[in-house]
N, C-alpha and C positions, 0 to 999 in steps of 0.2 A: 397151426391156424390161429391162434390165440395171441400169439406174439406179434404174426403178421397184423392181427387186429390194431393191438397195443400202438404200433405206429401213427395213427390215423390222430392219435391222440396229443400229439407232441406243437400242442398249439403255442400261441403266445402266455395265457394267462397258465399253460401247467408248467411251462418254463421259468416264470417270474414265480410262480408259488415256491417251486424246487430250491432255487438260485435265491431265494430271498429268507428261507429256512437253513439254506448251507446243505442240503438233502442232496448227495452225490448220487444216491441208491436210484431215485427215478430219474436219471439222467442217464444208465445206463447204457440206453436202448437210441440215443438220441441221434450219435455219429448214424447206427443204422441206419435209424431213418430218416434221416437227411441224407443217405448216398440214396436211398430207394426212391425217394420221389426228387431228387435232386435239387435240392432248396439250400439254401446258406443263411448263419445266425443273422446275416445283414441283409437279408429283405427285409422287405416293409411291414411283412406281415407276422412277424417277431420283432414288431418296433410300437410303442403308446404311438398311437398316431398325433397325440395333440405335444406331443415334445420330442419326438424321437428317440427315444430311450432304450438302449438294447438291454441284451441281459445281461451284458458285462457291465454292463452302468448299473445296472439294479442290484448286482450281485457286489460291487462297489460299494453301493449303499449300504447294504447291512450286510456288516461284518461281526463274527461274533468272537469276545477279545481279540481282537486285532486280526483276523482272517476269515478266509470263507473258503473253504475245500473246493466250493464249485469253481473259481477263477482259474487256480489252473487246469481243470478238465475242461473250462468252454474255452482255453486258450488251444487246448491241444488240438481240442476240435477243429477249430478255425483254422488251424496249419495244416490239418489233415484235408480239409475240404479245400484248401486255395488261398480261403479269404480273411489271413492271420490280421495281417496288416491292413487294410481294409476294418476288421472286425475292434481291435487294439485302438485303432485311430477312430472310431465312429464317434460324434458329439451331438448333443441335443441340437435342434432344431428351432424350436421355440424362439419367440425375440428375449423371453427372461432369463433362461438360461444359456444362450446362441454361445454353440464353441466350446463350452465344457469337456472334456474328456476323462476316459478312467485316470489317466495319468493326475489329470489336478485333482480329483479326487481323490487318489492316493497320498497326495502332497498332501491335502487338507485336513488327512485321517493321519497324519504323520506316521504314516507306515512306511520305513525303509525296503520292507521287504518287499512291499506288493510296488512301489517303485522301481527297485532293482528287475524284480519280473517282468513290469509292464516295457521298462526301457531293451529290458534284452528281448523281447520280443515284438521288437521294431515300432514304439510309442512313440510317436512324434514329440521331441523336447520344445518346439517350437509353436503349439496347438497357442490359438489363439483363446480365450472366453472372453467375448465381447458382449453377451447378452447385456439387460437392463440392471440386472443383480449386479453386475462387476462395474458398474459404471459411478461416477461421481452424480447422482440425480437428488436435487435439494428436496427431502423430505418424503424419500422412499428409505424404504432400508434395500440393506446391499453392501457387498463391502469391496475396496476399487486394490489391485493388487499390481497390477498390471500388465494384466493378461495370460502371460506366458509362465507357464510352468515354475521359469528360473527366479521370476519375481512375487511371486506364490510363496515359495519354500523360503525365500528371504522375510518377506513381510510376515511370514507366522514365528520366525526364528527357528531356521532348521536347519543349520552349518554342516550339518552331514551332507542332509539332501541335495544344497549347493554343492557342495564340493564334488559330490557322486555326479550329479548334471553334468558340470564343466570337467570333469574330467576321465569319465566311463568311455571306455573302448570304442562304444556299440556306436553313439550318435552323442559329439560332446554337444553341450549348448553354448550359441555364440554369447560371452557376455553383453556385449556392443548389440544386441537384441535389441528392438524397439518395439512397444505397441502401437495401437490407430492413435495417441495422443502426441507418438515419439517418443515416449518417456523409456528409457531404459532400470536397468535394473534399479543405479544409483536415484533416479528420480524418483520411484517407486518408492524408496526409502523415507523419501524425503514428503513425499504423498502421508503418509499414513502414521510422520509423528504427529501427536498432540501436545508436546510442552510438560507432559507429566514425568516422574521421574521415574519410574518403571519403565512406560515406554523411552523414553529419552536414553535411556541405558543400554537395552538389548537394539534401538536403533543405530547407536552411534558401534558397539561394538561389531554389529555385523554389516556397518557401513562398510568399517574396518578390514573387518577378513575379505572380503571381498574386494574390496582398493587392493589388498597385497595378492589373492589369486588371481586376479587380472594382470597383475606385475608379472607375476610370475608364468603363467602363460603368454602372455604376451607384451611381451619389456615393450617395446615402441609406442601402441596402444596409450594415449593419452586419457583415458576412460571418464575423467571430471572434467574433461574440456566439450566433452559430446554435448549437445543442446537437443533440445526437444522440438517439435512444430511450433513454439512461441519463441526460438531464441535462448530459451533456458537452461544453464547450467544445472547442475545440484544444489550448487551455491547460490547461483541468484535466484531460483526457485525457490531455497529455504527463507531468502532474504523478502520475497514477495509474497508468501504465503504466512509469513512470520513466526515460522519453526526456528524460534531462539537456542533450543536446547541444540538441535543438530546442526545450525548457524555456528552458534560459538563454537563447536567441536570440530567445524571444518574449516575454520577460521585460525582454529590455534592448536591443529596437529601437530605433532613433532614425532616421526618415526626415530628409533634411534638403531635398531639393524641398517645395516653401511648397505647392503644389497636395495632394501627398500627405503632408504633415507631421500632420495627422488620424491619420493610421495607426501613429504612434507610440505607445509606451509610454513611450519615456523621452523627459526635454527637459534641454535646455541650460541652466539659469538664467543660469550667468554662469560665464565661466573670464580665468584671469591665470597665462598660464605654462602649468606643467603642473598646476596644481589648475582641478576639474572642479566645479562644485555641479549635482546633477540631479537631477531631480525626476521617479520611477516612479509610475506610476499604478497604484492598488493595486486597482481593480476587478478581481472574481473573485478580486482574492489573501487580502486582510484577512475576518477569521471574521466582519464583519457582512455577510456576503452568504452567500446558499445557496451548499453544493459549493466553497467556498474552497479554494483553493491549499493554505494553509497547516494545515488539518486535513486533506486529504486525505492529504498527504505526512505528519505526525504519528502520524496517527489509521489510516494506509496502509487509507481508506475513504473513501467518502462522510462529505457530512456529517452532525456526532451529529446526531442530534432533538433539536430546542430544544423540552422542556416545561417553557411556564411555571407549571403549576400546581405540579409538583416543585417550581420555584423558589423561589414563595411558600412550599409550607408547609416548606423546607428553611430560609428566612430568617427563618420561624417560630420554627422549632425552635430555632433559631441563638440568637435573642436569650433565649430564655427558658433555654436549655442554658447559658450564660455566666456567667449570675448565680448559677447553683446548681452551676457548678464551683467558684466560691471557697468557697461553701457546704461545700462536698465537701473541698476541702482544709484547713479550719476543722478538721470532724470526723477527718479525719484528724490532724492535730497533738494534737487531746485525746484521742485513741484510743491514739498513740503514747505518748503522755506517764503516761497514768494505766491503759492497759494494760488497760484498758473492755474484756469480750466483746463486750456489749449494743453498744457506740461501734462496735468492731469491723464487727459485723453492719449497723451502718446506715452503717457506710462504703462497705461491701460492695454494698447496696442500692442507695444514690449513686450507685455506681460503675458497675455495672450498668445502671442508668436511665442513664448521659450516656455510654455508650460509643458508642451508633447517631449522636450527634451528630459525636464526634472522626471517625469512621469516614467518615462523609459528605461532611462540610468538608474534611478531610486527601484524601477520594479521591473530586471530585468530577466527575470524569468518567466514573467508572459508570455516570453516570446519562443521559448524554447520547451516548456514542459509538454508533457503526452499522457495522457494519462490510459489505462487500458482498464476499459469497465468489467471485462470479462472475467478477473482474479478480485477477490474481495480486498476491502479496506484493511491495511492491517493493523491493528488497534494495541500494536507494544512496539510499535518504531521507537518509543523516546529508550524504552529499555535495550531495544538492538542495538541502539547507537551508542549505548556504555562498554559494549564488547570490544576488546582491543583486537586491531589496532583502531577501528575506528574511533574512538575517543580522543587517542593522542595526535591522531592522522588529522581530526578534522580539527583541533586542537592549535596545529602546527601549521595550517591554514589561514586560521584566523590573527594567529601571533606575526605572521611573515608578512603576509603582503591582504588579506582579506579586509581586517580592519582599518587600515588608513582610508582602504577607498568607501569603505561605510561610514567612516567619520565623514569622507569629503562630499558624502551623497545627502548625510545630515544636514549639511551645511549647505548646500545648494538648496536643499526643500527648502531652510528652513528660512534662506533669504529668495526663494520662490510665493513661499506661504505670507512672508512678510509687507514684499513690491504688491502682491494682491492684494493686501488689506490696505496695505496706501492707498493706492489706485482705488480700491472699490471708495472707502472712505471720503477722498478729495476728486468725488467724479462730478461733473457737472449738475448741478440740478437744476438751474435755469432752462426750462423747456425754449424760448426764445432764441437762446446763446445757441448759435451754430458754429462750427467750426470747420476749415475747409482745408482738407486734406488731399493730398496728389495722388494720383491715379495706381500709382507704387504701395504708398500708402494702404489705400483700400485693400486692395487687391493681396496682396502680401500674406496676412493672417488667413484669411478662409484656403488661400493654395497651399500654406503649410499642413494647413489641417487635414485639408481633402489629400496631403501625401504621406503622412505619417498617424491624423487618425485610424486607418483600418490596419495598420498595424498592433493598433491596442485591442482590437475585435480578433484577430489572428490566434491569440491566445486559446479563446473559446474556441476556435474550429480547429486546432492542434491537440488541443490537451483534452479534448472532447470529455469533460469533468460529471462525472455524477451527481446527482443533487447532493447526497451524500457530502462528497470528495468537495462540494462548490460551498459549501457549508463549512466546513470543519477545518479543511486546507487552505482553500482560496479565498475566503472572504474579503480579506485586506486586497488581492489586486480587482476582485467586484468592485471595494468601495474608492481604489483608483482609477477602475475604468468609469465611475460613475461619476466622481471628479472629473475627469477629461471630459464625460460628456456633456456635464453641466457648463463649464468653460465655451467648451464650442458650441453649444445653442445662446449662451450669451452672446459672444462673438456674430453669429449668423442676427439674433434679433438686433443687436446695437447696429449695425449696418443695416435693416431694412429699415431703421427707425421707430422699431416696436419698444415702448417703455417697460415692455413685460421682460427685457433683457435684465432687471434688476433682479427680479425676484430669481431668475436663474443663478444671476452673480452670486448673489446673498447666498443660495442654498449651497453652490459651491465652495465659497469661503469656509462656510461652517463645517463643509466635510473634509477641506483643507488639512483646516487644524485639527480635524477628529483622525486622521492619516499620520498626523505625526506619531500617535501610538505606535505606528510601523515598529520607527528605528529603537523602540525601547529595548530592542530585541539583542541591541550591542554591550545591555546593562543587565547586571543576569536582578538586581532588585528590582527594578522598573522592568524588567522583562515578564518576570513571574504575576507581576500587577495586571500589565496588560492580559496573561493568561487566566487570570480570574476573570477580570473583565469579560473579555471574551466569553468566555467557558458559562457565564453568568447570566448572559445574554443567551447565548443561542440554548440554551437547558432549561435555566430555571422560570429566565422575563419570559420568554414565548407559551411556553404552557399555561403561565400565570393571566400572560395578553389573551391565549383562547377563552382559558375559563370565563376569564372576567368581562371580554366582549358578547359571552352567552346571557352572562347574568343583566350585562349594561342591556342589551336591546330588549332580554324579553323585559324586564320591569320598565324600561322607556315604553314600550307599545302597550303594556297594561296602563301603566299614568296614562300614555296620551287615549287609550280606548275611555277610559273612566274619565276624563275630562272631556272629553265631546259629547259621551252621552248626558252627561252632568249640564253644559253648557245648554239643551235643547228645553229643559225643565226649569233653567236657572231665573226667575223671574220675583214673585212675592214672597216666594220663600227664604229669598237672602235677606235681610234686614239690610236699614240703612249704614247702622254704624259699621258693617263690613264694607258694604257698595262706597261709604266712605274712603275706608282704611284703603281700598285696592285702587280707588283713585288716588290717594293722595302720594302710595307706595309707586304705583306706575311701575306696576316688575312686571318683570317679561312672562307670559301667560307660558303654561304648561301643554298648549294645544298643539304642537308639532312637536315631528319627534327628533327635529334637532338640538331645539332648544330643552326639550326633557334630558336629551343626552348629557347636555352640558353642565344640564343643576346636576343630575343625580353620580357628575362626573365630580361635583363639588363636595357631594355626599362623601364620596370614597377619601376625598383627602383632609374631609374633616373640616366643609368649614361651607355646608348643605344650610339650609335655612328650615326650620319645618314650621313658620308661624304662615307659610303660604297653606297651607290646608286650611286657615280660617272662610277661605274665599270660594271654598267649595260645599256644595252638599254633604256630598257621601265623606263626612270629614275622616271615621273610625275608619274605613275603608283605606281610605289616603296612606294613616300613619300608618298601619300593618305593612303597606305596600315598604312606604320608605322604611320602616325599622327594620324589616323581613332583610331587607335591601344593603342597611345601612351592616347588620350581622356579618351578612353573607358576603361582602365586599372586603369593610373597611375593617372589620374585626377577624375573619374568618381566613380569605385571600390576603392581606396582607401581612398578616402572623405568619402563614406558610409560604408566601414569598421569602421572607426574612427567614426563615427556619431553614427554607431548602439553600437559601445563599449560603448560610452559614455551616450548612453540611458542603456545599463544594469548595467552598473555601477550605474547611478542615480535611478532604481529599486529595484538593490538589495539593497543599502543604505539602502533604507527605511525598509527594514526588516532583516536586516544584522546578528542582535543578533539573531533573531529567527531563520534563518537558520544554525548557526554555532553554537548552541544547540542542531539543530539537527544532523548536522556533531557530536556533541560530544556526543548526547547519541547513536549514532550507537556507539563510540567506546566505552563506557562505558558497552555497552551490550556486546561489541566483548568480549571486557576482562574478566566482569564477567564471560562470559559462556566457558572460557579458565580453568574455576577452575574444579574441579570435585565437585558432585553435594553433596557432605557430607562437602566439604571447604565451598562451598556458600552460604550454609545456615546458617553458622557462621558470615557471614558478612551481613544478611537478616537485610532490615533495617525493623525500626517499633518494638513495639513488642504485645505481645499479652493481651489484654484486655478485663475488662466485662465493656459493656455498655446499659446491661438492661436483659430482661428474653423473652426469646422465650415464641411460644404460646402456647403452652404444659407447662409454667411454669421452665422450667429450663435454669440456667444461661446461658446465651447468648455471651460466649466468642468469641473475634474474634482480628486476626490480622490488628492493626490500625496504622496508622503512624499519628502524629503530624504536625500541623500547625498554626501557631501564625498567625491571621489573625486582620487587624484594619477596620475596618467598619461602617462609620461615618452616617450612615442611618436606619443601624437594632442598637437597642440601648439592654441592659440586660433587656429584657419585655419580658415575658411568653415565653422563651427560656426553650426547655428540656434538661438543665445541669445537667449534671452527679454529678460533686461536687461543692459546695456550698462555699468552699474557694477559690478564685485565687490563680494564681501561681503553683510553681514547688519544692518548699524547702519542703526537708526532714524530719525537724528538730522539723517541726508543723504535729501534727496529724490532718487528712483531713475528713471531715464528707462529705457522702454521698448526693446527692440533693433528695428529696423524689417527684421529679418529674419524677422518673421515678417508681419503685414502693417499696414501705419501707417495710422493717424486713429484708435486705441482706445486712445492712452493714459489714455482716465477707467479704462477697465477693468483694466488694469496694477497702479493705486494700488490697487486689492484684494491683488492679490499683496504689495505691498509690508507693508500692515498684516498679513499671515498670517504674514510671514515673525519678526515679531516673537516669537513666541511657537509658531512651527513646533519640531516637535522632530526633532533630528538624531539 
């Protein structure tokens, strides 16, 4: 009777006390009675109803040195009663913990053994944990793994645990796994470094094991070519996230076992000494492939949109634009010379009609960038881009064929900027003077504009820019599209006949020549100038512009309050020899507040007047105002303007060259991606090579670029070199290295003809 009692007992909370103390002794009774009343651990009514938590998840919980006796007694149970699998697989409920199972929980307690247990006893290796906790959410805690068990055991560093996953009898796990992001294991990886070198270490090494047990389960399996729900490799993932450490590391792998030597990126060609020739494989890096490396890190985006129709009618525009700038600089010389209105005004029209071309060609990546707001800014592009190959890649770019046509875009501004200044200068000023132009004439300029202005707006609706990203990245084609706009509202008012088309020109001109900063970018001294510049402006001038606009208004509306009420008393109490003095002075009164603006604007640069207080009442009032004023500005703001310049100037210094590399591969990408896409791969640098045999056995060619590297610490010792000779001459027939695998030297002598004419 007593026993039968004892059942009635076997509720939720005596369950969780038992299982949470490891006490097997009151669980004795439990299989009984659960057959008597016929209930299973996975009702509801042995679950926390606000999370769903069984007792095997509770008993998870608290383990004592690494185990809990009750786990495998409620597992037996659950096999005896039906509901093993069922009971093994049950996960929290909740939206914070949604998906969890004993199984991550095991993983996360890095317990082998109660792993081994949970999986042989039918654990789903594939459980999702999608709750809020495992999720990327800005300014929760949580930590993001990627869901699934196999990318769990990888992100804590548990090479047992994987291996045991991917390779146990019972249920392997798919590597090629994805979460609700897409991300596979390798992304997962690539999620959760930070750039430190601790972490940077155990990520790159169990990126590692991992690339080679995918090999080796399964050779065909491409496993860093998988992409996620954005498109994303590993690699361009690391590249847009700005994981430099595991960037570089997947960038300049070199396996040297002959079985997994496939998995490389870099290879050996040949060394002598401590010089290295290697040959990186540029797939995913080089702009002719979608989402490249090297505009994501530029472009800190996906990649532009290639349209080709822009292209054509850009290459269009291009050659017929050419012919009618010398045209243009013809009329200008006779304009200048003989001081023509009429010459004048058709310079002007010239000048106007070819300015959508300079604008285009000089800034042609408006038309192609993308930017994607949804991945943060990455704020060590200039550093990523010192990683080889890209340094020498974007290097061998610039040397070949990038910079002639930067010079030649120079040179077009810089006689665009020039025919403007003529023109504006020898424009008509006789309002009288008309001049009467044909119907072609008129008509001509505003139809070029209205077909090739909303191209320069396209930009924006493409590259759909962050305030951020439209700040820091894009500024210079902002203050191009604002050049072009200034032009073409000139152009539309000089045809209605509105004289107010000057002050457009003027403002135009002036941002002209402030544009020419662009191309400093092809001179790495004047390039580094311009980045202080910059840097200067948008940091140091604007915060200094808020403070000191708070300071200008409120002390302007204190003067101008204190001079009106001054003004209503102002009568016998002023003496003559003032009433005098401010007739005789004739200054401009301090009773509005634009004109206060502009003395106490004279304040700040030092050159303020304070003998105007004689002309007031409340004189001691006055001067506290302006002294308070004259501190707070021109001694106080402008010392820390100066201080903070010279703090960013002493910042940028120290990285000067790597920022104004990166200023120059954005324009190296502008320009390339200015070509059409049958011209650019004519100028593709690298070229294509065999450096060993896939695992299927067939030759292994692949697009490689060149780099001469000296390395006074790895010496020529059990290095997988391709050829056996150094060097790059012709002239010697080249034998194969048989370290990678012998009977292919027909395929070899391909390399050797590439090398002739590969570029370094």
């Amino acid at each position: 009777g007593c026993s039968e009692k004892a059942f009635k007992f076997y509720d939720r909370r005596r369950i969780f006390d038992a299982v949470a103390q490891g006490n097997t002794r009151d669980l004795d009774d439990l299989l009984l009675y659960l057959n008597r009343t016929l209930k299973h651990l996975t009702d509801d009514e042995f679950k926390e109803p606000e999370t769903g938590k069984t007792c095997l998840l509770k008993a998870m919980l608290n383990l004592h040195d690494g185990k809990n006796d009750t786990i495998p007694l409620l597992l037996d149970i659950a096999k005896k009663t039906g509901t093993l699998k069922e009971f093994v697989n049950a996960e929290y409920t909740d939206n914070y913990y949604k998906g969890q199972t004993a199984l991550h929980i095991a993983i996360e307690r890095r317990n082998m053994y109660l792993v081994k247990l949970l999986v042989q006893n039918g654990a789903d290796v594939h459980a999702r944990a999608c709750g809020e906790f495992f999720r990327k959410i800005k300014g929760k805690p949580g930590f993001y793994f990627g869901e699934l068990p196999l990318s769990l055991a990888a992100c804590t560093n548990q090479l047992c645990i994987v291996k045991f996953l991917l390779e146990n009898p019972y249920q392997a796990a798919n590597i090629a796994a994805e979460d609700s992001m897409g991300n596979m294991v390798l992304h997962t990886l690539v999620e959760i470094a930070d750039n430190t070198k601790d972490n940077t270490k155990f990520v790159t090494k169990m990126y590692n094991n991992i690339l080679i047990l995918g090999a080796k389960i399964n050779p065909i399996l491409k496993l860093e070519e998988l992409t996620n729900k954005k498109g994303l490799t590993p690699l361009t993932l690391a590249a847009k996230t700005g994981k430099i450490g595991i960037f570089a590391y997947i960038l300049r792998r070199e396996i040297k076992d002959p079985e997994c030597r496939h998995l490389s990126r870099k290879f050996t060609e040949w060394a002598y000494g401590p010089v290295h020739s290697s040959l990186y494989d540029l797939s995913c890096i080089d702009t002719c492939e979608k989402n490249s490396v090297l505009e994501i890190i530029a472009y800190s985006s996906e990649t532009p949109v290639s349209m080709h129709l822009l292209g054509i009618l850009f290459a269009v525009w291009g050659l017929l634009g050419k012919s009618s700038m010398f045209y243009t600089v013809y009329l200008c010389v006779i304009a200048v010379k003989q001081q023509s209105s009429f010459l004048c005004l058709r310079v002007l029209e010239k000048t106007f009609a070819e300015v959508e071309y300079h604008l285009l060609f000089s800034k042609p990546c408006a038309y192609w960038s993308c930017q994607d707001s949804l991945y943060p800014f990455i704020q060590n592009r200039h550093e990523m881009l010192l990683v080889e190959p890209l340094n020498r890649l974007l290097q061998d770019k610039w040397d070949r064929f990038v910079k002639h046509l930067f010079y030649f875009n120079f040179f077009v501004y810089t006689m665009h900027i020039i025919i403007l200044t003529a023109a504006a200068y020898y424009r008509p000023v006789d309002k009288k003077e008309k001049v009467c132009y044909s119907y072609l004439v008129f008509i001509r300029p505003p139809a070029r504009y209205a077909i090739f202005f909303p191209f320069q707006i396209q930009y924006f609706v493409q590259r759909r820019p962050s305030l951020k990203t439209l700040i820091v990245d894009s500024y210079s084609e902002v203050l191009f599209f604002v050049h072009s706009l200034l032009l073409l509202s000139s152009v539309v008012l000089y045809f209605c006949g509105q004289e107010l088309y000057v002050a457009s020109m003027v403002f135009s001109l002036a941002l002209g020549w402030a544009n020419m900063l662009y191309y400093t970018r092809g001179f790495q001294q004047m390039g580094i100038y311009s980045v202080m510049i910059a840097k200067m402006i948008l940091r140091d001038l604007c915060r200094f512009m808020f403070v000191y606009l708070v300071f200008l208004l409120g002390f302007s509306t204190a003067v101008v309050t204190l001079i009106e009420d001054d003004n209503e008393g102002q009568d016998a109490n002023t003496s003559e020899y003032t009433r005098c003095c401010h007739t005789k002075r004739s200054r401009t009164s301090y009773n509005s507040l634009y004109y206060t603006c502009l003395e106490l604007f004279k304040f700040t640069i030092g050159m303020g007047d304070l003998e105007f207080t004689e002309n007031y009442r409340f004189k001691s009032v006055f001067v506290i105002l302006l002294v308070l004023y004259v501190i707070l500005t021109y001694i106080l703001l402008l010392n820390m303007l100066i201080a903070l310049m010279g703090e960013t100037v002493s910042k940028i210094a120290q990285e000067s060259k790597s920022i104004w590399k990166l200023q120059r591969a954005i324009t190296i990408l502008d320009i390339e991606n200015s070509y059409l896409n049958c011209v650019r791969r004519s100028f593709r640098s690298g070229k294509q090579v065999l450096v060993g045999v896939t695992p299927d056995g067939q030759d292994d060619y692949r697009w490689c670029f060149r780099v001469d590297e000296v390395n006074w610490s790895t010496w020529n010792t059990n290095l997988g070199i391709i050829n056996e000779d150094p060097g790059y001459s012709g002239d010697l027939k080249r034998n194969p290295s048989y370290s990678i695998k012998p009977g292919r030297g027909e395929g070899y002598r391909d390399l050797d003809s590439s090398d002739k004419s590969s570029t370094d």
